[in-house]
KOLGU-4560 file (N, C-alpha, C; in nm, 3 decimals, padded with zeros to 5 digits):
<recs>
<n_xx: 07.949 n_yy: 13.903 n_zz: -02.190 ca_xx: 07.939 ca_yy: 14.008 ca_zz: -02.092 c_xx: 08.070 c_yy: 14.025 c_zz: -02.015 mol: A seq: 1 type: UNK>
<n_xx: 08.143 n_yy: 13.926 n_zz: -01.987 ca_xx: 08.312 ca_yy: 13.923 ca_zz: -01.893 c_xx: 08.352 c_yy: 13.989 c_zz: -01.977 mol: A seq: 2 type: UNK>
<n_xx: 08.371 n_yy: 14.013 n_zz: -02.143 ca_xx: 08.475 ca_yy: 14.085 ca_zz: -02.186 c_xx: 08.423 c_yy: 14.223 c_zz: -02.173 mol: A seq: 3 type: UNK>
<n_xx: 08.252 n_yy: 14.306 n_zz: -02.195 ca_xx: 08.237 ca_yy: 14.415 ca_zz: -02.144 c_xx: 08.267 c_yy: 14.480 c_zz: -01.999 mol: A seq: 4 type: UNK>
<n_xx: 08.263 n_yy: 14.359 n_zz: -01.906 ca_xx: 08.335 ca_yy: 14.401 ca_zz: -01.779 c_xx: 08.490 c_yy: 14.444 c_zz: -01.794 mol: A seq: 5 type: UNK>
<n_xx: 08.549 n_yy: 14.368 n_zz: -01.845 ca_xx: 08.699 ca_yy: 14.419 ca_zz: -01.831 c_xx: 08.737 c_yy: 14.563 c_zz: -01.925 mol: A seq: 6 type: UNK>
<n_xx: 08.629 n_yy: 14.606 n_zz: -02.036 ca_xx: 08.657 ca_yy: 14.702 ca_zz: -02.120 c_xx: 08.640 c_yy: 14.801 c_zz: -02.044 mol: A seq: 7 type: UNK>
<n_xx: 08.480 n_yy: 14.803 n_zz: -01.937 ca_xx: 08.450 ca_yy: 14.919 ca_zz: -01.855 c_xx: 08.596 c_yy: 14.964 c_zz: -01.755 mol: A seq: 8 type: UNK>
<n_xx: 08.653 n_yy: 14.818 n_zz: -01.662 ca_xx: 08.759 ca_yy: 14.806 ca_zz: -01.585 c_xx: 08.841 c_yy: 14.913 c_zz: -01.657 mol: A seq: 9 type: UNK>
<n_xx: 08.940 n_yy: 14.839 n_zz: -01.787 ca_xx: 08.990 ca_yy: 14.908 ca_zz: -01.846 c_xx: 09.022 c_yy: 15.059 c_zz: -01.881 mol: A seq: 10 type: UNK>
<n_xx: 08.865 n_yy: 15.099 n_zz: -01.926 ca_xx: 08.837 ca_yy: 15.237 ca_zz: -01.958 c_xx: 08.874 c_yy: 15.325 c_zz: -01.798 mol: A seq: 11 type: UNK>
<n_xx: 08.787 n_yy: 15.279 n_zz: -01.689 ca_xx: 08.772 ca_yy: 15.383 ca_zz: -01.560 c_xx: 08.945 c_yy: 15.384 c_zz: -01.539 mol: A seq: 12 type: UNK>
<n_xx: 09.040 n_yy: 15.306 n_zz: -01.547 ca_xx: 09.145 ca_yy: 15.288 ca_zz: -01.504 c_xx: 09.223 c_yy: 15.399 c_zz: -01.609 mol: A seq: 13 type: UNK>
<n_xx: 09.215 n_yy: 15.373 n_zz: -01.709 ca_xx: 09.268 ca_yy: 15.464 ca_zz: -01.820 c_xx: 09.228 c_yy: 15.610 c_zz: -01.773 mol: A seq: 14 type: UNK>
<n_xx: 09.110 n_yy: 15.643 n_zz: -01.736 ca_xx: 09.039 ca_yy: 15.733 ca_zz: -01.733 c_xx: 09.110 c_yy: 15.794 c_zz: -01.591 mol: A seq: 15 type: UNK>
<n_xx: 09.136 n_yy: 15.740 n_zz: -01.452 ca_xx: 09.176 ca_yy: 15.759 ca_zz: -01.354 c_xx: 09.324 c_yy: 15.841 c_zz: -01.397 mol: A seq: 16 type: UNK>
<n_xx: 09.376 n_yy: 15.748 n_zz: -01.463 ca_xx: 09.574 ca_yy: 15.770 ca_zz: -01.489 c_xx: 09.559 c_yy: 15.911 c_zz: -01.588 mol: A seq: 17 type: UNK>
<n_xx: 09.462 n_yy: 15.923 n_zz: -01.634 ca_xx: 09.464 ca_yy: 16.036 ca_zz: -01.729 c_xx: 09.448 c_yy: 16.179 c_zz: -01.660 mol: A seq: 18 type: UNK>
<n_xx: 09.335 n_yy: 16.152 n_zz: -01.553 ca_xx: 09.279 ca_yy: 16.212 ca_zz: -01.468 c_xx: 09.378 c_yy: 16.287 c_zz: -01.376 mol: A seq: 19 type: UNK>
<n_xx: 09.480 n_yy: 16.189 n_zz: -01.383 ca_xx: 09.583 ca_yy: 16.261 ca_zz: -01.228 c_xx: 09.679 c_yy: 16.297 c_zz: -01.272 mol: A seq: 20 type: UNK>
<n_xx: 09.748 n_yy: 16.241 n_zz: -01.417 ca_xx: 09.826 ca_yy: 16.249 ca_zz: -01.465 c_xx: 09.945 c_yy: 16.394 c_zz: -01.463 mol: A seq: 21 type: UNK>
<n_xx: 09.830 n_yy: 16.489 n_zz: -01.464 ca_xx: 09.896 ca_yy: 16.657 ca_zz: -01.422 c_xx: 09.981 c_yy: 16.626 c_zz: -01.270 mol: A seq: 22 type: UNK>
<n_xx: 09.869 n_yy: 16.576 n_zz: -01.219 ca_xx: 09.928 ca_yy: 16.592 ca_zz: -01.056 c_xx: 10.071 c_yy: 16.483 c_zz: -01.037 mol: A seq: 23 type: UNK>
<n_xx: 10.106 n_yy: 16.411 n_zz: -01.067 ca_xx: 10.213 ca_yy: 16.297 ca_zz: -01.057 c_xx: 10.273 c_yy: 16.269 c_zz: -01.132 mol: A seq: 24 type: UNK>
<n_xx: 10.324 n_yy: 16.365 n_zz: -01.239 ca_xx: 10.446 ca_yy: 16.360 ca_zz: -01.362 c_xx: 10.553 c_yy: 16.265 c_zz: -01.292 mol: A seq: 25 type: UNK>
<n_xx: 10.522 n_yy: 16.330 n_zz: -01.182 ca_xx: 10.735 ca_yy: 16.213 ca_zz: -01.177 c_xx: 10.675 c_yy: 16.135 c_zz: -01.149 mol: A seq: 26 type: UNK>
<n_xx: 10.622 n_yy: 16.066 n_zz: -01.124 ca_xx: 10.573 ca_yy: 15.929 ca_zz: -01.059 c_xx: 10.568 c_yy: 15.841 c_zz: -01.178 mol: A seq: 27 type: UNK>
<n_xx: 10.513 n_yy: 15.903 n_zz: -01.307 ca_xx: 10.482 ca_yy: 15.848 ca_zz: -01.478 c_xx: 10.650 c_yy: 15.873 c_zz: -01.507 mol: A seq: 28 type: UNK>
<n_xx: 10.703 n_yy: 15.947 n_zz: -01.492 ca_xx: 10.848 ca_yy: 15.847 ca_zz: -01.530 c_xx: 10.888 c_yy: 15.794 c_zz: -01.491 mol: A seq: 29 type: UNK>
<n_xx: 10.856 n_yy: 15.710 n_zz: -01.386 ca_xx: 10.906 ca_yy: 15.580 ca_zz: -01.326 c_xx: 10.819 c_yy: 15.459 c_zz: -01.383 mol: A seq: 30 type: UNK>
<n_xx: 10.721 n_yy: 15.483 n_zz: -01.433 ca_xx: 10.629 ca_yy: 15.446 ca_zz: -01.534 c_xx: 10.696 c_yy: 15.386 c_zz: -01.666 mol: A seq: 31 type: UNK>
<n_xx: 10.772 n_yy: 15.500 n_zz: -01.721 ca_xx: 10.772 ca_yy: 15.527 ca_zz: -01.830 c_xx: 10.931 c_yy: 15.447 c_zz: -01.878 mol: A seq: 32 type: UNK>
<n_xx: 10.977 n_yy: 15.430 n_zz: -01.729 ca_xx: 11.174 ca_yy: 15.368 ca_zz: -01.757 c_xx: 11.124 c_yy: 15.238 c_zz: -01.752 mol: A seq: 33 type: UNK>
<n_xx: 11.045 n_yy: 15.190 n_zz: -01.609 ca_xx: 11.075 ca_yy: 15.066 ca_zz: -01.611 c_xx: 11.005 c_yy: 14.990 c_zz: -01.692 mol: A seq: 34 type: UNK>
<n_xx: 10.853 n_yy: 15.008 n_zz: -01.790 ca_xx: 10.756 ca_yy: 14.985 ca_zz: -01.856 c_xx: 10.680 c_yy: 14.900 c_zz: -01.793 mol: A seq: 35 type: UNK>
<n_xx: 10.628 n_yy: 14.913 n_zz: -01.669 ca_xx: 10.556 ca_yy: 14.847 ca_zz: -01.595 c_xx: 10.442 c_yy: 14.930 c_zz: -01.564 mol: A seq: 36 type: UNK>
<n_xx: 10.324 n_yy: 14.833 n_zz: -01.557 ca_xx: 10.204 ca_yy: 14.935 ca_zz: -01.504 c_xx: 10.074 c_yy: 14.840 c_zz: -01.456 mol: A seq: 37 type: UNK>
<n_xx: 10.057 n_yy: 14.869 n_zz: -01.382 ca_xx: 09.993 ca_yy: 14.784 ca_zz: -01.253 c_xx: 09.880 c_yy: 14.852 c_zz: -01.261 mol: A seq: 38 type: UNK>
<n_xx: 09.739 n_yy: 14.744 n_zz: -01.313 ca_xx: 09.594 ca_yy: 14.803 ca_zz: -01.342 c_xx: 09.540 c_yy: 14.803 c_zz: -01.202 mol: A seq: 39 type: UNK>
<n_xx: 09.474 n_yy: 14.914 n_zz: -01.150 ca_xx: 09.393 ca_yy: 14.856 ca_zz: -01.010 c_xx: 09.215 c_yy: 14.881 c_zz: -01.040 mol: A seq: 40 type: UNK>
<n_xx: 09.165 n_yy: 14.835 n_zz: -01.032 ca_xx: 08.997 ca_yy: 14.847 ca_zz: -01.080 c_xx: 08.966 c_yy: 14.981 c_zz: -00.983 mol: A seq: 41 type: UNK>
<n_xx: 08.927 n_yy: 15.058 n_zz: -01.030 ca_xx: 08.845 ca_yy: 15.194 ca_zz: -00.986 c_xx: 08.726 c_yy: 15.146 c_zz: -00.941 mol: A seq: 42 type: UNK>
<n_xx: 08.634 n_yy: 15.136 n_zz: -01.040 ca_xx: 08.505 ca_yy: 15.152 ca_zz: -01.065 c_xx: 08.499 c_yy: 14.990 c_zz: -01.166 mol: A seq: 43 type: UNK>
<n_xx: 08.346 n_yy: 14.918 n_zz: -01.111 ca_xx: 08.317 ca_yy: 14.814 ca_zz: -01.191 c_xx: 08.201 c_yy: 14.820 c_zz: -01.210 mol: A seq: 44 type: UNK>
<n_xx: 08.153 n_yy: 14.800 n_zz: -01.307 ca_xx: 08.014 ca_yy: 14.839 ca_zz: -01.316 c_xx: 07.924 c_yy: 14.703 c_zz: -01.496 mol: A seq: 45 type: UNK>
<n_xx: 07.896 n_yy: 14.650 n_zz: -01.418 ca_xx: 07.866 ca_yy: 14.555 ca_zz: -01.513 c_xx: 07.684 c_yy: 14.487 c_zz: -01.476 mol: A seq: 46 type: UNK>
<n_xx: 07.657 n_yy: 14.348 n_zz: -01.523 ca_xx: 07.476 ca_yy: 14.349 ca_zz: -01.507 c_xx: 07.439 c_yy: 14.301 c_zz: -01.393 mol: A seq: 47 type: UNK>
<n_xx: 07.548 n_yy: 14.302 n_zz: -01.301 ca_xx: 07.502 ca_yy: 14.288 ca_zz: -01.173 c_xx: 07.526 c_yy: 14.401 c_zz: -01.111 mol: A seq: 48 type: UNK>
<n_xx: 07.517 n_yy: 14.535 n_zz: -01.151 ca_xx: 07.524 ca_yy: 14.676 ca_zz: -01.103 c_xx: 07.377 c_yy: 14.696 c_zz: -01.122 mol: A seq: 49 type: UNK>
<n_xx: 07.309 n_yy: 14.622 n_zz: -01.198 ca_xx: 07.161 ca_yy: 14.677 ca_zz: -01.258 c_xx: 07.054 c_yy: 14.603 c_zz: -01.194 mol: A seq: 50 type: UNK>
<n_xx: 06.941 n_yy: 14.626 n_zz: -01.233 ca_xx: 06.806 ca_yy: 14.531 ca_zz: -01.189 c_xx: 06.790 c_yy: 14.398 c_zz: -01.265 mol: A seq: 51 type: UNK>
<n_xx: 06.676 n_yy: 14.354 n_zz: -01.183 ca_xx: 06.737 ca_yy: 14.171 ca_zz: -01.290 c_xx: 06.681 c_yy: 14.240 c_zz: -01.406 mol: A seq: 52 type: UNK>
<n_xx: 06.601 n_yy: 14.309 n_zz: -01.452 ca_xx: 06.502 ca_yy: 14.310 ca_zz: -01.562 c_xx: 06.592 c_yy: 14.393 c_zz: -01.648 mol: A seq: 53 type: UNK>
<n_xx: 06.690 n_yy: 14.474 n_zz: -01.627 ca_xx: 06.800 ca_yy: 14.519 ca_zz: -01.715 c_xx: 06.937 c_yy: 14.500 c_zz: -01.743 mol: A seq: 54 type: UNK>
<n_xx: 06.988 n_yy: 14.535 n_zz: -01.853 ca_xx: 07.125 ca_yy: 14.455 ca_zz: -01.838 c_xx: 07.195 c_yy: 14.530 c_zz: -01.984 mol: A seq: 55 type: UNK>
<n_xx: 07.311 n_yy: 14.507 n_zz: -02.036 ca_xx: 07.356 ca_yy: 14.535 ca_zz: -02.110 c_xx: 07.363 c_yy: 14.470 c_zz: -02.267 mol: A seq: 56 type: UNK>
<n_xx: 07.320 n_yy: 14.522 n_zz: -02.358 ca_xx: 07.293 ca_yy: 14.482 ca_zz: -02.484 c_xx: 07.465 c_yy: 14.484 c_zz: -02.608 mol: A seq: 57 type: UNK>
<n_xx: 07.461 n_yy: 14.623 n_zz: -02.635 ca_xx: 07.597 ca_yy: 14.668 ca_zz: -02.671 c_xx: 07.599 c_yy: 14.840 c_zz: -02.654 mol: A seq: 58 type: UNK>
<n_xx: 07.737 n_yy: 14.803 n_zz: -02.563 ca_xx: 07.776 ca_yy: 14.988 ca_zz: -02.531 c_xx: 07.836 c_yy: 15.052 c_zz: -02.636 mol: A seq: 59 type: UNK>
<n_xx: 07.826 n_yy: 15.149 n_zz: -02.678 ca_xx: 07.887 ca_yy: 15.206 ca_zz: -02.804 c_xx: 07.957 c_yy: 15.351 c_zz: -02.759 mol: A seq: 60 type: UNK>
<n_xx: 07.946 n_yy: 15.393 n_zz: -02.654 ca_xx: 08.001 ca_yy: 15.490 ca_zz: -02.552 c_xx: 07.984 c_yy: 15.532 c_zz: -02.426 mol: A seq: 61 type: UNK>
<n_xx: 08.079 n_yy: 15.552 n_zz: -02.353 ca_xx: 08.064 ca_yy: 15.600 ca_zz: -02.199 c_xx: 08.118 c_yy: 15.681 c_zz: -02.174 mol: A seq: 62 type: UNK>
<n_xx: 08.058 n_yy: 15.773 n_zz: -02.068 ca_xx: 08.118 ca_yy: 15.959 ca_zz: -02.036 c_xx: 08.110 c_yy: 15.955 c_zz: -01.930 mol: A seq: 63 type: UNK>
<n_xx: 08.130 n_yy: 16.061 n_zz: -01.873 ca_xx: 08.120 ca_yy: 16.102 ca_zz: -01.713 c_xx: 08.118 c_yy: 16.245 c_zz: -01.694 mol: A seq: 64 type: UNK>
<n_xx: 08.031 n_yy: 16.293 n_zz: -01.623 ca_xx: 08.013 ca_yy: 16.463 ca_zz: -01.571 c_xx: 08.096 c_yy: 16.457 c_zz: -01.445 mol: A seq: 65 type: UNK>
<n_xx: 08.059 n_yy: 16.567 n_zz: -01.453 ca_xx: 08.128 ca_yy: 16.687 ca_zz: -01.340 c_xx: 08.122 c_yy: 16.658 c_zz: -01.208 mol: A seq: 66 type: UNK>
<n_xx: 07.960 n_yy: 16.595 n_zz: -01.193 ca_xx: 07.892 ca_yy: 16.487 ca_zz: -01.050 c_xx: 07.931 c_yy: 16.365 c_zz: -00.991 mol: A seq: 67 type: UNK>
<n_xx: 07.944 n_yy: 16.298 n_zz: -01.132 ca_xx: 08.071 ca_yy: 16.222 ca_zz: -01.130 c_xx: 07.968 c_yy: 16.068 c_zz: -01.178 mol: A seq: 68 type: UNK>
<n_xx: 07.850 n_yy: 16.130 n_zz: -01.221 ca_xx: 07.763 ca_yy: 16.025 ca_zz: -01.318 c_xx: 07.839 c_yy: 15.961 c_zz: -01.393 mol: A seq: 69 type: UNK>
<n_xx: 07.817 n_yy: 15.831 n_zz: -01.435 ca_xx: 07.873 ca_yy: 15.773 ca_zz: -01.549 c_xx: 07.699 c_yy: 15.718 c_zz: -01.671 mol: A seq: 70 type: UNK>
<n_xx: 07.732 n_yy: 15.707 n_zz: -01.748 ca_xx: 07.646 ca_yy: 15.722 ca_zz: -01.851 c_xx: 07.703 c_yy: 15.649 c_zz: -01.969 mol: A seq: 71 type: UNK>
<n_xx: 07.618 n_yy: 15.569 n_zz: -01.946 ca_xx: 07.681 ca_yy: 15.417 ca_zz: -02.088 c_xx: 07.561 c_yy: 15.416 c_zz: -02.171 mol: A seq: 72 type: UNK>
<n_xx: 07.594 n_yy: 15.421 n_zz: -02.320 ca_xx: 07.501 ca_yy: 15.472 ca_zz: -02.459 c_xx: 07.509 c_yy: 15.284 c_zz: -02.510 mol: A seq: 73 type: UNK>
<n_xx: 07.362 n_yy: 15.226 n_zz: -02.430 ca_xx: 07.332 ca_yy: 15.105 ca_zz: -02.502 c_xx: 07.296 c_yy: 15.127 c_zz: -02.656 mol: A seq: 74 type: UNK>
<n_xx: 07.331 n_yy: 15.085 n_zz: -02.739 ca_xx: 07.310 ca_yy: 15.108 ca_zz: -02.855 c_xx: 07.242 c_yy: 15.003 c_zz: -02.915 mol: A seq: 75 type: UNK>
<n_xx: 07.224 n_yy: 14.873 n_zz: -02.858 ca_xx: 07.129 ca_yy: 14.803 ca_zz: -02.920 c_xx: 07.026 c_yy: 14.783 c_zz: -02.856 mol: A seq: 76 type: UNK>
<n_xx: 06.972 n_yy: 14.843 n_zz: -02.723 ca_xx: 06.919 ca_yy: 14.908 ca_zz: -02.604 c_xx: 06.783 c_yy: 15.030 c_zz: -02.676 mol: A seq: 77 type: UNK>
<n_xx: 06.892 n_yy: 15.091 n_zz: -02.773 ca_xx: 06.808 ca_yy: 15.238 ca_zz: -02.754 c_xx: 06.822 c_yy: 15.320 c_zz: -02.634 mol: A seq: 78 type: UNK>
<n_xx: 06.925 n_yy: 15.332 n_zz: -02.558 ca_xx: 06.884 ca_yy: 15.396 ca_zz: -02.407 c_xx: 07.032 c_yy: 15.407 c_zz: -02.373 mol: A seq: 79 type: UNK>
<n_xx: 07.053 n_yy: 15.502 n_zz: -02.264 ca_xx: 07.191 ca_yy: 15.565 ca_zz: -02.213 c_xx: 07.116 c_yy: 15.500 c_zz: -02.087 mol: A seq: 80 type: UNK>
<n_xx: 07.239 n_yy: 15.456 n_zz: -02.029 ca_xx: 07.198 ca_yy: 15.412 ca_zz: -01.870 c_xx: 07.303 c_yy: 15.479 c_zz: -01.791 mol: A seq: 81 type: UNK>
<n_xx: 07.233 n_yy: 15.555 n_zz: -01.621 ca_xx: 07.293 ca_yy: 15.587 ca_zz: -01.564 c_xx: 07.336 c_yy: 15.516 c_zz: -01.423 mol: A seq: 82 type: UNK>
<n_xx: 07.456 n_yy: 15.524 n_zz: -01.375 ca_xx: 07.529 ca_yy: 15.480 ca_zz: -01.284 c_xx: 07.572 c_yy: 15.634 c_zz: -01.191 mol: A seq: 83 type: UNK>
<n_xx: 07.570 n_yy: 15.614 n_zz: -01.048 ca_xx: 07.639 ca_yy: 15.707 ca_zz: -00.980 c_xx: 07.791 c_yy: 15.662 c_zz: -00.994 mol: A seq: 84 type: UNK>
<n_xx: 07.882 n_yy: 15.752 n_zz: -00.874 ca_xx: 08.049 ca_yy: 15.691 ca_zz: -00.851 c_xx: 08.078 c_yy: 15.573 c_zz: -00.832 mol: A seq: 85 type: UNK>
<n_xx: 07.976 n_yy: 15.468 n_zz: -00.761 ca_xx: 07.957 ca_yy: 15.403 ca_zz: -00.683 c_xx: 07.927 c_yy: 15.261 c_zz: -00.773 mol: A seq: 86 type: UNK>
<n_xx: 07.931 n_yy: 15.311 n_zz: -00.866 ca_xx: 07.857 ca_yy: 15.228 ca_zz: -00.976 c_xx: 07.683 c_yy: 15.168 c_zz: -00.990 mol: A seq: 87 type: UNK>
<n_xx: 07.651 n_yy: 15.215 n_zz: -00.884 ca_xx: 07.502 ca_yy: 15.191 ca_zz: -00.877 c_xx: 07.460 c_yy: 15.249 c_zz: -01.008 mol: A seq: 88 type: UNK>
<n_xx: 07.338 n_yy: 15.202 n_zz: -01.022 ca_xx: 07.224 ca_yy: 15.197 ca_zz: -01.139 c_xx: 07.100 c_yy: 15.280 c_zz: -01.078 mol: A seq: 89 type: UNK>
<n_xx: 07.106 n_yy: 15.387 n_zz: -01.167 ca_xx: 07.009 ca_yy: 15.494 ca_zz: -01.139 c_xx: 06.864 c_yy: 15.540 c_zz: -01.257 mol: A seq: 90 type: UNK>
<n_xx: 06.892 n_yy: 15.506 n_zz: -01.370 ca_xx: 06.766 ca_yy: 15.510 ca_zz: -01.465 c_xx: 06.842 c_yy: 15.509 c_zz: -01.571 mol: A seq: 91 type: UNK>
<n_xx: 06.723 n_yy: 15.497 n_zz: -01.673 ca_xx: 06.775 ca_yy: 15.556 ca_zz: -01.826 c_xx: 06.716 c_yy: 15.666 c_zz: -01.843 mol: A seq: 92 type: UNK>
<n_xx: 06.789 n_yy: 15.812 n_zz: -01.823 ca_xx: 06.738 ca_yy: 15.928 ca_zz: -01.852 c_xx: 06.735 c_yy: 15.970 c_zz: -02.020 mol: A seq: 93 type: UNK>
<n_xx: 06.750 n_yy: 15.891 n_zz: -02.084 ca_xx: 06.778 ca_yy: 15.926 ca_zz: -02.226 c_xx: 06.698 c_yy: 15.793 c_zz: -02.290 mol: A seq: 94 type: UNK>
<n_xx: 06.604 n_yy: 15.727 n_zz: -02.348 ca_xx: 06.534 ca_yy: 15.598 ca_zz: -02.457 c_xx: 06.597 c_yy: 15.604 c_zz: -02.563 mol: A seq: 95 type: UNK>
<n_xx: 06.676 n_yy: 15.673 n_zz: -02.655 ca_xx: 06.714 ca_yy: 15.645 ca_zz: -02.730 c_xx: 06.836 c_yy: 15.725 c_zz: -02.776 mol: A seq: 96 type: UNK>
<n_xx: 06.956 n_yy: 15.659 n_zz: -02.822 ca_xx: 07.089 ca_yy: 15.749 ca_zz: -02.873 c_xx: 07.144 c_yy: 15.663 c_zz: -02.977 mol: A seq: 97 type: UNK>
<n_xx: 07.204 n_yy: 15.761 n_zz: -03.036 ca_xx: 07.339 ca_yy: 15.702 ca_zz: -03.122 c_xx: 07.479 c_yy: 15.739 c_zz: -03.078 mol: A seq: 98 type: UNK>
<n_xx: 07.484 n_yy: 15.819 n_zz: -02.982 ca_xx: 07.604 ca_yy: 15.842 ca_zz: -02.929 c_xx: 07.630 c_yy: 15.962 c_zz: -02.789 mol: A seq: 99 type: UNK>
<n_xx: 07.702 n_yy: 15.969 n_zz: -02.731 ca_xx: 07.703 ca_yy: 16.070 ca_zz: -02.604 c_xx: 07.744 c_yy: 16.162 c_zz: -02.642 mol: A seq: 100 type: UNK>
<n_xx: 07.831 n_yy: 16.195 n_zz: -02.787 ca_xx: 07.916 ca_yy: 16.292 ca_zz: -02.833 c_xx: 07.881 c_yy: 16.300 c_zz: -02.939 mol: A seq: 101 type: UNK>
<n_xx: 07.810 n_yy: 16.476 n_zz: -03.010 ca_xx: 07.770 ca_yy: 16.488 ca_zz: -03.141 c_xx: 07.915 c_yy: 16.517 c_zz: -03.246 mol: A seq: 102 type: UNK>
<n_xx: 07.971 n_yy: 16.444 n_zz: -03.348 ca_xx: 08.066 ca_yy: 16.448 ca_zz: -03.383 c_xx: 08.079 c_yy: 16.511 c_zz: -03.526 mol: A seq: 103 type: UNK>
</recs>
C-alpha cells in the first residue's frame, strides 16, 4: 500500500505542474536549466482516507472533474471510489469498471 501512496503523491503532483504549466512558462525554464525539481504533495489520499471496512485493492486509473472529484477505478474492487479535493472518501458511485476512459 506505501508504494500506492507515493504513485497517487506522484500523479496529483504531476497533475498540479501540468495544470499551471500555461500560467508559469518562465518559472519551467528555470526548471528546465538547472534540472532540479522539488515534489511538494498536493493531495494524499490513501486507506486511511477511507472507512476501516474499505480500502484499496488495485487502482488501474484515476481522473478528476471539473468539481474537483477525484475518482480511483479499483479494479480488483469492481468499484470506482470517490474522494472530494480534500481527499475525503465519499462513496463508490460506480460497482463495477474496467476503466474511467473508454479507449
Amino acid at each position: 500500500m506505501r508504494n500506492l501512496k507515493y504513485r497517487l503523491i506522484l500523479l496529483f503532483v504531476l497533475i498540479f505542474f501540468v495544470s499551471g504549466a500555461s500560467k508559469s512558462e518562465k518559472s519551467l525554464i528555470g526548471i528546465y536549466k538547472s534540472g532540479t525539481v522539488r515534489f511538494v504533495p498536493v493531495l494524499t489520499i490513501d486507506d486511511t482516507s477511507m472507512p476501516d471496512n474499505i480500502f484499496f485493492e488495485s487502482i488501474s486509473d484515476i481522473e478528476c472533474d471539473n468539481d474537483g472529484y477525484v475518482y480511483a477505478c479499483d479494479y480488483r474492487a469492481s468499484n470506482i471510489k470517490k474522494f472530494d479535493s480534500l481527499g475525503k472518501y465519499h462513496c463508490c458511485p460506480v460497482k463495477k469498471c474496467k476503466s474511467l476512459v473508454n479507449h
